[in-house]
GULO-60647 format. One record per residue (C-alpha): x negated, z, y; residue in one letter. Coordinates in steps of 0.2 Angstrom, whole numbers, plus 5000, padded with zeros to 4 digits. Example, Ala and Ser with C-alpha at 12.3 -4.5 7.8 and 13.67 -1.06 7.14 Angstrom:
BEGIN
<east 4938, up 5039, north 4978, r A>;
<east 4932, up 5036, north 4995, r S>;
//
This chain:
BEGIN
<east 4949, up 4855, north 4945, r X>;
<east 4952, up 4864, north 4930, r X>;
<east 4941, up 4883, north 4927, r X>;
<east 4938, up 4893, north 4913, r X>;
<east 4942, up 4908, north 4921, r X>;
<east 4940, up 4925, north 4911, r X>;
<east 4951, up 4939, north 4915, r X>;
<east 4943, up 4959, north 4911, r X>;
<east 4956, up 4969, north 4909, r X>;
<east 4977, up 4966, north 4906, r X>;
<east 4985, up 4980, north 4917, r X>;
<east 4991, up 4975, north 4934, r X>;
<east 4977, up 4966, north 4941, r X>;
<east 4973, up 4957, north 4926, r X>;
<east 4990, up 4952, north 4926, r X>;
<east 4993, up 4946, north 4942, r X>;
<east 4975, up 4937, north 4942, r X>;
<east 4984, up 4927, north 4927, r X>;
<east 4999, up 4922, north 4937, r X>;
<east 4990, up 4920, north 4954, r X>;
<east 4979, up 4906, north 4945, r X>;
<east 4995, up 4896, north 4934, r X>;
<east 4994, up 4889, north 4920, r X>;
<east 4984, up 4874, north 4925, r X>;
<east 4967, up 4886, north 4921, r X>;
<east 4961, up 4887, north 4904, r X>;
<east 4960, up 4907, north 4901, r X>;
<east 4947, up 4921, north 4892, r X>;
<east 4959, up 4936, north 4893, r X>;
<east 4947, up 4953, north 4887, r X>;
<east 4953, up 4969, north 4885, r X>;
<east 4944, up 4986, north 4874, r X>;
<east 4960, up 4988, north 4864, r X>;
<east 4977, up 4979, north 4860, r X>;
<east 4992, up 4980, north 4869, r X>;
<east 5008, up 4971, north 4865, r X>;
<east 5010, up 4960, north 4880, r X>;
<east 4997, up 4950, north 4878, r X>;
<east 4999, up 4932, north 4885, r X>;
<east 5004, up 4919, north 4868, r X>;
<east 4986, up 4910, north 4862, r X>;
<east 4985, up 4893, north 4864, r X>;
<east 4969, up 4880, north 4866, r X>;
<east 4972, up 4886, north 4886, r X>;
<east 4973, up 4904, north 4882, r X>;
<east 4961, up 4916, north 4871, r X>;
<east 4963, up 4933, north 4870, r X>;
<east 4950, up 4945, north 4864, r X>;
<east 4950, up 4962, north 4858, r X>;
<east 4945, up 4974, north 4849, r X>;
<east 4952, up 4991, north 4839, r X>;
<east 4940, up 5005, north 4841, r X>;
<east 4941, up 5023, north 4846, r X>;
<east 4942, up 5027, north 4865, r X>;
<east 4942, up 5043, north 4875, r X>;
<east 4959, up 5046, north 4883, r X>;
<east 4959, up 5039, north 4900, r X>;
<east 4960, up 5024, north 4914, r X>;
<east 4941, up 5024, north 4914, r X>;
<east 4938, up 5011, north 4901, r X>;
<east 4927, up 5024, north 4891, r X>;
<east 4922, up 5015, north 4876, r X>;
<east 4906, up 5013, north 4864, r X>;
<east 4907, up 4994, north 4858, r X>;
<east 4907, up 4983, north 4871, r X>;
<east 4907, up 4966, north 4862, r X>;
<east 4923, up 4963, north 4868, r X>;
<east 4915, up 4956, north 4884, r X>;
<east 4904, up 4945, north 4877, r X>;
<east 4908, up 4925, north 4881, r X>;
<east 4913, up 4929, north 4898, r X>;
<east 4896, up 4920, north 4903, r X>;
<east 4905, up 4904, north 4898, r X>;
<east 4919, up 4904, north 4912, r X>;
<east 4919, up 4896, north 4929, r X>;
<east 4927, up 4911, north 4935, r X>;
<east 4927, up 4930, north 4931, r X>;
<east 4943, up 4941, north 4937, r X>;
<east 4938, up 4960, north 4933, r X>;
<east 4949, up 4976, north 4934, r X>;
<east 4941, up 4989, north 4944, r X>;
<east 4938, up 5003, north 4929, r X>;
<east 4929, up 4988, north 4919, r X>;
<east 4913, up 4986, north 4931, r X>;
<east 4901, up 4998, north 4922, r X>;
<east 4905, up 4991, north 4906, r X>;
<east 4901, up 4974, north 4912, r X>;
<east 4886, up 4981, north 4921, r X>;
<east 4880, up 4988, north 4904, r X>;
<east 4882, up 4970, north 4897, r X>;
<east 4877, up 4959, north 4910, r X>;
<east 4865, up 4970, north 4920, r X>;
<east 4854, up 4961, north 4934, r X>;
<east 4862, up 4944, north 4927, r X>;
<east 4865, up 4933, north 4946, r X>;
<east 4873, up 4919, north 4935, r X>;
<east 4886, up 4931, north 4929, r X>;
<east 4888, up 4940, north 4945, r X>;
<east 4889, up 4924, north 4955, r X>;
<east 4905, up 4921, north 4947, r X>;
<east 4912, up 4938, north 4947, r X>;
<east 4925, up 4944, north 4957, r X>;
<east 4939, up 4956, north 4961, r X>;
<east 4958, up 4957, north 4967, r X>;
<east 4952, up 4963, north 4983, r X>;
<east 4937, up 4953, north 4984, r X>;
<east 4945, up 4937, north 4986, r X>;
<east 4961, up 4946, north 4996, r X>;
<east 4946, up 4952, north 5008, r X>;
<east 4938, up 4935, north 5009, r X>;
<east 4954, up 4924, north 5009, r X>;
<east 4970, up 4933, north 5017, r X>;
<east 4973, up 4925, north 5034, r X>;
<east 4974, up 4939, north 5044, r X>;
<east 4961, up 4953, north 5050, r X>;
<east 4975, up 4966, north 5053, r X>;
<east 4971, up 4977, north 5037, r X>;
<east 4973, up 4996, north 5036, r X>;
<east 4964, up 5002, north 5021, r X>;
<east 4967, up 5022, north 5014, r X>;
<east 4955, up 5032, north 5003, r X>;
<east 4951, up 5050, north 4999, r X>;
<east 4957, up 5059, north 4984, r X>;
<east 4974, up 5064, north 4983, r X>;
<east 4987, up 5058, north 4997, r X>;
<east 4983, up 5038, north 4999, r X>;
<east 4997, up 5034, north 4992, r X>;
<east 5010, up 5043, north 5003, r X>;
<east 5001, up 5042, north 5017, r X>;
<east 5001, up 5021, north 5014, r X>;
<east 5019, up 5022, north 5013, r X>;
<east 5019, up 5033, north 5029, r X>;
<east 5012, up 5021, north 5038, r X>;
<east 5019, up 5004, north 5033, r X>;
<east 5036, up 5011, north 5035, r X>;
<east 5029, up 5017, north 5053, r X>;
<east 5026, up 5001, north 5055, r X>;
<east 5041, up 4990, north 5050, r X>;
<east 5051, up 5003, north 5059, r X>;
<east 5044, up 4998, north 5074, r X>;
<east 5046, up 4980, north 5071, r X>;
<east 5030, up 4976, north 5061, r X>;
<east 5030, up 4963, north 5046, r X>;
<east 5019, up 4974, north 5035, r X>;
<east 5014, up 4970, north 5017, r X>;
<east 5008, up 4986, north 5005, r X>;
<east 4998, up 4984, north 4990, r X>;
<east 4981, up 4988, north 4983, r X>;
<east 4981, up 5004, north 4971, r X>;
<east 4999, up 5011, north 4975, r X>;
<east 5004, up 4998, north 4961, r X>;
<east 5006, up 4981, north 4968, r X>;
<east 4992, up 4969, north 4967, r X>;
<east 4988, up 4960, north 4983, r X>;
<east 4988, up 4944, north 4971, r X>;
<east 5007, up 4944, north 4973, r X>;
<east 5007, up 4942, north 4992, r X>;
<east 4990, up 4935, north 4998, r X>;
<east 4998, up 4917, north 5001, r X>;
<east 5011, up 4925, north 5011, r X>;
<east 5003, up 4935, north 5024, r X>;
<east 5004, up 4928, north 5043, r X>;
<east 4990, up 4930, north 5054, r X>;
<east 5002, up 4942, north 5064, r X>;
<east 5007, up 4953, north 5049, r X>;
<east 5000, up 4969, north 5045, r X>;
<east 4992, up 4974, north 5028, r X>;
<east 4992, up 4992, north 5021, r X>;
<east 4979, up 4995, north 5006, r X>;
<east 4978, up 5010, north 4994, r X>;
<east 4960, up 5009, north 4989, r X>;
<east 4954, up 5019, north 4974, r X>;
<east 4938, up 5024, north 4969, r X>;
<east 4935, up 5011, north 4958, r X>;
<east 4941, up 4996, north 4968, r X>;
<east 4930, up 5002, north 4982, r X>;
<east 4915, up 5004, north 4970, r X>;
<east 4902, up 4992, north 4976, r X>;
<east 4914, up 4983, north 4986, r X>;
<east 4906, up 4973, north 5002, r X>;
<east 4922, up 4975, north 5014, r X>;
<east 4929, up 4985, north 5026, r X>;
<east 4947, up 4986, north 5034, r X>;
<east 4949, up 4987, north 5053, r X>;
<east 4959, up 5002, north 5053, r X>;
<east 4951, up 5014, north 5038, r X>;
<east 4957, up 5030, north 5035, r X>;
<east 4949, up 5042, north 5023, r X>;
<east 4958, up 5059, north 5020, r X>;
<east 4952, up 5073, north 5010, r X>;
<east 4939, up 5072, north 4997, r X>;
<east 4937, up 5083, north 4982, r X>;
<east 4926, up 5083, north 4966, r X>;
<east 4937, up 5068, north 4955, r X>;
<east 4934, up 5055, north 4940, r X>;
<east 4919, up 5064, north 4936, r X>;
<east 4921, up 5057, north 4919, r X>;
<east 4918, up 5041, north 4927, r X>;
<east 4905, up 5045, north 4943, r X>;
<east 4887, up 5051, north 4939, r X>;
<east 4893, up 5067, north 4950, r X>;
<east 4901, up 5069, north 4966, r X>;
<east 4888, up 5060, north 4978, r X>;
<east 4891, up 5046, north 4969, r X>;
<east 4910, up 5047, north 4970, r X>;
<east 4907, up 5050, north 4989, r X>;
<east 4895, up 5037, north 4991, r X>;
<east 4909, up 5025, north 4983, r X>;
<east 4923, up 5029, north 4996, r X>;
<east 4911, up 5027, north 5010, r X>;
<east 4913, up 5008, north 5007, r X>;
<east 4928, up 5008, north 5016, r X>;
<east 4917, up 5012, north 5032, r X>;
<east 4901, up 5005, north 5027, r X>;
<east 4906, up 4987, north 5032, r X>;
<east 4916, up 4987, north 5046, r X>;
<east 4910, up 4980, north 5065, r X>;
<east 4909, up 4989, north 5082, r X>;
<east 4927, up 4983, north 5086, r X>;
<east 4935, up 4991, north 5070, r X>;
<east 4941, up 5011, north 5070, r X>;
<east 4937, up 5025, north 5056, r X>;
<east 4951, up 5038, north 5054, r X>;
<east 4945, up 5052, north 5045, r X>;
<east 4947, up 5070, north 5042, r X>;
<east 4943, up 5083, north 5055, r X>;
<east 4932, up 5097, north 5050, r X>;
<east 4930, up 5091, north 5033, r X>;
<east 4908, up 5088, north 5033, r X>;
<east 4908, up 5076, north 5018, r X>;
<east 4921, up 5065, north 5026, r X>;
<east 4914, up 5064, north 5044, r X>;
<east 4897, up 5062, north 5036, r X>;
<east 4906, up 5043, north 5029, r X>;
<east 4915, up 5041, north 5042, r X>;
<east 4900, up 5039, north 5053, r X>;
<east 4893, up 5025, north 5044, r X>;
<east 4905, up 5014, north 5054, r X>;
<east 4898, up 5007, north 5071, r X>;
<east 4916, up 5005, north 5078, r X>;
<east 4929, up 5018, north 5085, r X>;
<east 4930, up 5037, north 5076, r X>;
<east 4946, up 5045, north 5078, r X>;
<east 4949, up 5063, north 5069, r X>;
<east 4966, up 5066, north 5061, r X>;
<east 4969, up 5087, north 5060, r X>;
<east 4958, up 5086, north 5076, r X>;
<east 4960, up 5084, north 5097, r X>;
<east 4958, up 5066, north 5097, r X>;
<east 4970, up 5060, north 5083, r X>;
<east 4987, up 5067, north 5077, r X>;
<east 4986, up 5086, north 5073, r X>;
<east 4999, up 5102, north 5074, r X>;
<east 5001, up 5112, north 5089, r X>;
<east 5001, up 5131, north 5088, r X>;
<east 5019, up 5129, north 5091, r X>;
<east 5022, up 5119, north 5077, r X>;
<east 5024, up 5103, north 5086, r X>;
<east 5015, up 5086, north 5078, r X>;
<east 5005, up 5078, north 5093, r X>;
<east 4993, up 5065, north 5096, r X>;
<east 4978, up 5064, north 5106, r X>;
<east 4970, up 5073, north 5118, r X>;
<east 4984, up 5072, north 5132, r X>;
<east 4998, up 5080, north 5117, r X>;
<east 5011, up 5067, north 5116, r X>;
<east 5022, up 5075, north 5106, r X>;
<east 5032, up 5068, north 5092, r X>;
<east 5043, up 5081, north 5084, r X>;
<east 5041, up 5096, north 5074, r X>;
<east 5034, up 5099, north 5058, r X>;
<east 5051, up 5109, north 5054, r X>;
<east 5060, up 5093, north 5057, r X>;
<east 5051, up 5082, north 5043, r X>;
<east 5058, up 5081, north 5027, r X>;
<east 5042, up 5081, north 5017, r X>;
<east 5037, up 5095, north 5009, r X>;
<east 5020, up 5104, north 5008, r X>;
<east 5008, up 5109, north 5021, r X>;
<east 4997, up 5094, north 5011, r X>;
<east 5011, up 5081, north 5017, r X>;
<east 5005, up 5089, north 5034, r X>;
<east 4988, up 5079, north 5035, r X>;
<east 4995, up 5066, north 5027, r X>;
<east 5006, up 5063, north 5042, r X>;
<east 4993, up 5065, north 5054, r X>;
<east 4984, up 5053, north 5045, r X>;
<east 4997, up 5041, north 5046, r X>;
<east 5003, up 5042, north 5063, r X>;
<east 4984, up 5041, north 5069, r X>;
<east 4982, up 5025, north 5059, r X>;
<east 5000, up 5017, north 5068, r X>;
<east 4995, up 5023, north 5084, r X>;
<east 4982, up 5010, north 5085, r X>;
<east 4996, up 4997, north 5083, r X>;
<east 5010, up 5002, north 5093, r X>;
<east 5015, up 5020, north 5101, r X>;
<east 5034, up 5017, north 5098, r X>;
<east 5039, up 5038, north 5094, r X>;
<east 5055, up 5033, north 5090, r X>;
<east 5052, up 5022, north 5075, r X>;
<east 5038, up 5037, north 5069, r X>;
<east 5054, up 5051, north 5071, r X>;
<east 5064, up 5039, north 5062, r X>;
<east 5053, up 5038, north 5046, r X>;
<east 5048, up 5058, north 5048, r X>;
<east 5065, up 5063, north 5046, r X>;
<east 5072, up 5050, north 5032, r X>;
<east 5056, up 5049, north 5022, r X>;
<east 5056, up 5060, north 5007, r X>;
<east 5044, up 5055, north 4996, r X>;
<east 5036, up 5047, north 4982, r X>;
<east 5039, up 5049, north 4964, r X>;
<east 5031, up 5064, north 4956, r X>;
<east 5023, up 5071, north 4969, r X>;
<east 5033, up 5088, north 4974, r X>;
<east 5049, up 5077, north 4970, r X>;
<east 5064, up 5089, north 4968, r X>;
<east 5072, up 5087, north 4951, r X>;
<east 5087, up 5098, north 4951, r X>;
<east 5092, up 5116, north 4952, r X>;
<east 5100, up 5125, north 4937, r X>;
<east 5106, up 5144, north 4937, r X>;
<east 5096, up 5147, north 4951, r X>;
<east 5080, up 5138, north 4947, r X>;
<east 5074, up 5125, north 4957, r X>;
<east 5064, up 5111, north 4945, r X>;
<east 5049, up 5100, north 4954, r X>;
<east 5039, up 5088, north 4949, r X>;
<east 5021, up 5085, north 4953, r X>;
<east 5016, up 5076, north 4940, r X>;
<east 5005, up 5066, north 4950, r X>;
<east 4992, up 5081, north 4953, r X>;
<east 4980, up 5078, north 4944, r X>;
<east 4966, up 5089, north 4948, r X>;
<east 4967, up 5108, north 4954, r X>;
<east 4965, up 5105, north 4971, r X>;
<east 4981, up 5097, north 4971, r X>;
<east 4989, up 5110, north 4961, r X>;
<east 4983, up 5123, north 4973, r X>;
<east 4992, up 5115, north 4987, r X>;
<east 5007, up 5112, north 4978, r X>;
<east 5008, up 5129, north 4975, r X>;
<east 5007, up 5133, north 4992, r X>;
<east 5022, up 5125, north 4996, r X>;
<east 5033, up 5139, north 4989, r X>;
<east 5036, up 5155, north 4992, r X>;
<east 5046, up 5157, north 4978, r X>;
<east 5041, up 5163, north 4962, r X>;
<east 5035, up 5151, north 4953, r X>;
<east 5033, up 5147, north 4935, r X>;
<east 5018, up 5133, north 4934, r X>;
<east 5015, up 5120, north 4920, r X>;
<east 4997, up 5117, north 4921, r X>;
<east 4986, up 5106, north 4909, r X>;
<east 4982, up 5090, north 4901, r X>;
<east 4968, up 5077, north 4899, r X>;
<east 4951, up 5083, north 4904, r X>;
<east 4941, up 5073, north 4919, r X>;
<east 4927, up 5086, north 4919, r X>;
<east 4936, up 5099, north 4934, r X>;
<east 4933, up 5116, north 4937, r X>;
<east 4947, up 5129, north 4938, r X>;
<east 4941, up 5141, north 4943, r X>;
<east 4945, up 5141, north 4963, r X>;
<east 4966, up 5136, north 4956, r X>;
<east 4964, up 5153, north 4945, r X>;
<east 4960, up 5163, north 4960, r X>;
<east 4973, up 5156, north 4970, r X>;
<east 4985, up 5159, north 4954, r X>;
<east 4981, up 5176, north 4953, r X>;
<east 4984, up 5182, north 4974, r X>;
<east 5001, up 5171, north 4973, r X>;
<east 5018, up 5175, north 4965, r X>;
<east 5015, up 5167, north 4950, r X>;
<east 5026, up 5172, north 4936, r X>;
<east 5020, up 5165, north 4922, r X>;
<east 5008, up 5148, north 4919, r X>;
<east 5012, up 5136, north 4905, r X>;
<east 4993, up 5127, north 4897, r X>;
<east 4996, up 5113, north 4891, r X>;
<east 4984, up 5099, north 4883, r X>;
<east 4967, up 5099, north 4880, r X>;
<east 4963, up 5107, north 4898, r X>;
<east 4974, up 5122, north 4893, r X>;
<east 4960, up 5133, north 4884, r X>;
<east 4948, up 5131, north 4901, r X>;
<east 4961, up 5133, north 4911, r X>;
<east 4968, up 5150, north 4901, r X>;
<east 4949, up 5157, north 4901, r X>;
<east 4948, up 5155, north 4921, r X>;
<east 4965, up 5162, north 4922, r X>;
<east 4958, up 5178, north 4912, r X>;
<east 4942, up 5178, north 4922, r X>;
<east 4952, up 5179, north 4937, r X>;
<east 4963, up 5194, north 4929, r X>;
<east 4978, up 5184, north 4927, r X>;
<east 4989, up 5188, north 4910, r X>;
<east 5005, up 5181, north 4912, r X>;
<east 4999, up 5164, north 4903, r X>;
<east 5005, up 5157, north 4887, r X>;
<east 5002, up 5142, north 4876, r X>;
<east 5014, up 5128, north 4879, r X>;
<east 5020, up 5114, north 4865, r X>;
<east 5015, up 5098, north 4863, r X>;
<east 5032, up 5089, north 4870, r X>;
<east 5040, up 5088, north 4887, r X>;
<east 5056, up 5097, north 4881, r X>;
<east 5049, up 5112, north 4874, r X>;
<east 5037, up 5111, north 4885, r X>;
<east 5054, up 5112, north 4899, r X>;
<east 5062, up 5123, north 4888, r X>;
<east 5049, up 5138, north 4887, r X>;
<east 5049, up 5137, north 4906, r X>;
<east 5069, up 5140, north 4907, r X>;
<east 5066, up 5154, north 4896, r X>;
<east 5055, up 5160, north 4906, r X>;
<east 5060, up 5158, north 4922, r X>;
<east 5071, up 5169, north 4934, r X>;
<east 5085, up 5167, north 4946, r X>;
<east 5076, up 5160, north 4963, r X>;
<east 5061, up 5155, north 4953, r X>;
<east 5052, up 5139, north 4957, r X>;
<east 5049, up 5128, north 4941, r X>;
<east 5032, up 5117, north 4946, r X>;
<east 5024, up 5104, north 4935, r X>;
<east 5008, up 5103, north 4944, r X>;
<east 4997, up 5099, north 4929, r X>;
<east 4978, up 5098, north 4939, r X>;
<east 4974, up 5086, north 4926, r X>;
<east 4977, up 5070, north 4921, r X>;
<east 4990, up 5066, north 4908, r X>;
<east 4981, up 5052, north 4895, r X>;
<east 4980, up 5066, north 4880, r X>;
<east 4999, up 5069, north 4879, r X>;
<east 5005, up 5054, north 4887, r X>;
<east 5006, up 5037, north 4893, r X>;
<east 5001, up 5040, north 4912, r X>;
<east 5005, up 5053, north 4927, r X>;
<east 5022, up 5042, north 4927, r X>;
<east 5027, up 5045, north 4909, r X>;
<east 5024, up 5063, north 4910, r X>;
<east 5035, up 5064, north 4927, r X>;
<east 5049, up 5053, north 4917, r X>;
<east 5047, up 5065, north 4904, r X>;
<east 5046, up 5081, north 4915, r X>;
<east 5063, up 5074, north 4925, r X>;
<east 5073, up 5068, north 4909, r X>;
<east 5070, up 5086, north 4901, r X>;
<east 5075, up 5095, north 4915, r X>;
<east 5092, up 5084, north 4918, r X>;
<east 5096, up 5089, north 4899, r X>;
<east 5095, up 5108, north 4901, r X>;
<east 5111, up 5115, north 4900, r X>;
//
């Protein structure tokens, strides 16, 4: 049977809805402003937008929401995550709307033949620690399938899954906003004060990751942080299995620096041995290793991946080193939490470029730290840069200065700045939508800038 299906949002989920259901669907494609790869209109395609003024940001902040209109009129309706407010504000209490909406996820959730699904939340690590533990798992002999918020839309192989396969999902804020599943295996890591632009305040933010335990069964397990109040708080809205990462009965580091799991020790190797860097990356391997201990116990296959796995893009990545200046890039920090931990990583001096789009964050607590570390100098960039330089002066920190408005001037006042050993960090604690595309195009940026310094 053919449907009118309407699709909210073109990124990747919008996309992949467009491909998943083929071309034998008639389509109402909305987004809340143009874009130049749009599908071609036909009498089976409409597309509908409209130019308007719109805060920077993935978080569908707009005033005129006509552009959703006619969506009442479709058999189906496919929204992106970031668009459910809107649609909320539009179609309120409407059950004939909300009967025929639906998410990515929702129908991965109801239709994937297979219950072996490990979801990952918090704010800042889901992506590494997903591809933690689905290499984890393939090393040890697994057919495992990754998608969900690290990028790849689980449209792309929901038809493909076995019942014997594993699934690893990345699961954001906004996918897991008033979503009725939960996975078997769900692991939330840490969680800070994030997308307050978005969220009422933090509670609701919180309350939103707690749907990736809220649903699950007495025969499911929630992984979560240890000694983290807000996350075990979550966590215990499971009825199934509770194991602490960080803590005796999950994965944590001995006093001697060895990673071991359980209560019993079984040691795995030690943390000098793993080729991540940061104390962050830390938990995030707990986390991990917790999460594949439920499916198989093979040490060798976790060694494997400790000591071969360096990382993803733009978080701590290692750019290059030029006349003694080593050049990272953790583009993807995007709130100061992060940037505190990345700083932590060095012992170094470090010269730090800090600043961007504004998601409502306090600096105050990356200030202090700032000014108790060997900072040489910070770089304010963006439109975060004056709050940023005012908590860097309330904490008594000086060295500070007013960075351009392009990644290589922005590169070149840090090599002018910076001293033999020095530790050049991009670590912007904000996000990226004033100056640039996304936390990817300023990395690209950051790296190409750097590769050009002579």
């Amino acid at each position: 049977m053919v449907m009118r299906i309407g699709i909210v949002g073109w990124g990747i989920e919008g996309q992949s809805a467009f491909h998943y259901f083929g071309p034998q669907h008639d389509y109402l494609i909305v987004n809340e402003e143009p874009r130049n790869d749009f599908p071609v209109q036909s009498d089976k395609v409409v597309v509908r937008f409209i130019n308007q003024p719109r805060q920077p940001g993935i978080t569908s902040n707009v005033k005129d929401l006509t552009y959703l209109e006619g969506l009442k009129e479709c058999d189906k309706i496919v929204y992106s995550p970031t668009t459910i407010k809107n649609l909320q504000a539009v179609y309120k209490d409407d059950k004939d709307f909300w009967n025929k909406a639906t998410s990515a996820l929702r129908i991965f959730f109801k239709e994937v033949n297979t219950k072996n699904i490990i979801g990952v939340t918090g704010t800042k690590g889901k992506g590494t620690t997903c591809t933690l533990i689905a290499k984890m798992l393939e090393a040890a002999g697994q057919k495992v399938w990754l998608g969900g918020n690290i990028g790849k839309s689980v449209f792309g192989f929901l038809n493909d899954v076995q019942p014997t396969d594993w699934v690893v999902l990345e699961l954001s804020n906004f996918q897991l906003y008033d979503f009725p599943y939960s996975p078997h295996i769900a692991v939330c890591l840490m969680i800070a004060p994030e997308h307050l632009d978005w969220h009422a305040d933090v509670d609701e933010y919180a309350k939103t990751k707690a749907n990736i335990f809220a649903h699950q069964n007495k025969n499911d397990i929630a992984i979560y942080l240890d000694d983290d109040l807000r996350v075990e708080e979550i966590a215990g809205l499971s009825p199934g299995k509770k194991i602490s990462f960080m803590g005796n009965d999950g994965a944590h580091i001995r006093a001697d620096g060895m990673i071991v799991i359980g209560e019993n020790e079984t040691e795995i190797i030690q943390k000098t041995k793993v080729r991540l860097l940061g104390e962050h990356n830390l938990q995030n391997i707990c986390a991990a290793l917790t999460a594949f201990w439920q499916v198989s116990q093979n040490v060798e296959a976790v060694k494997h991946i400790l000591t071969t796995f360096k990382g993803l893009e733009h978080r701590l990545e290692f750019v290059r080193e030029l006349y003694e200046v080593q050049y990272y890039d953790d583009s993807f920090g995007t709130s100061p939490e992060t940037a505190i931990v990345a700083l932590r990583s060095f012992i170094q001096p470090v010269v730090m470029i800090l600043g961007g789009s504004d998601k409502g964050a306090d600096y105050q607590a990356l200030a202090e730290e700032i000014a108790k570390r060997r900072v040489r100098k910070v770089i304010a960039i963006g439109q975060t840069g004056p709050k940023i330089i005012a908590a860097l002066k309330k904490a008594g920190f000086k060295d500070v200065v007013v960075g351009p408005k392009t990644m290589p001037e922005i590169v070149k006042v840090a090599k002018e700045v910076a001293e033999a050993g020095d530790v050049v960090l991009l670590s912007p604690a904000s996000a990226s939508f004033d100056l640039f595309k996304d936390y990817k195009d300023r990395g690209n940026k950051f790296n190409s800038a750097v590769r050009a310094l002579a």
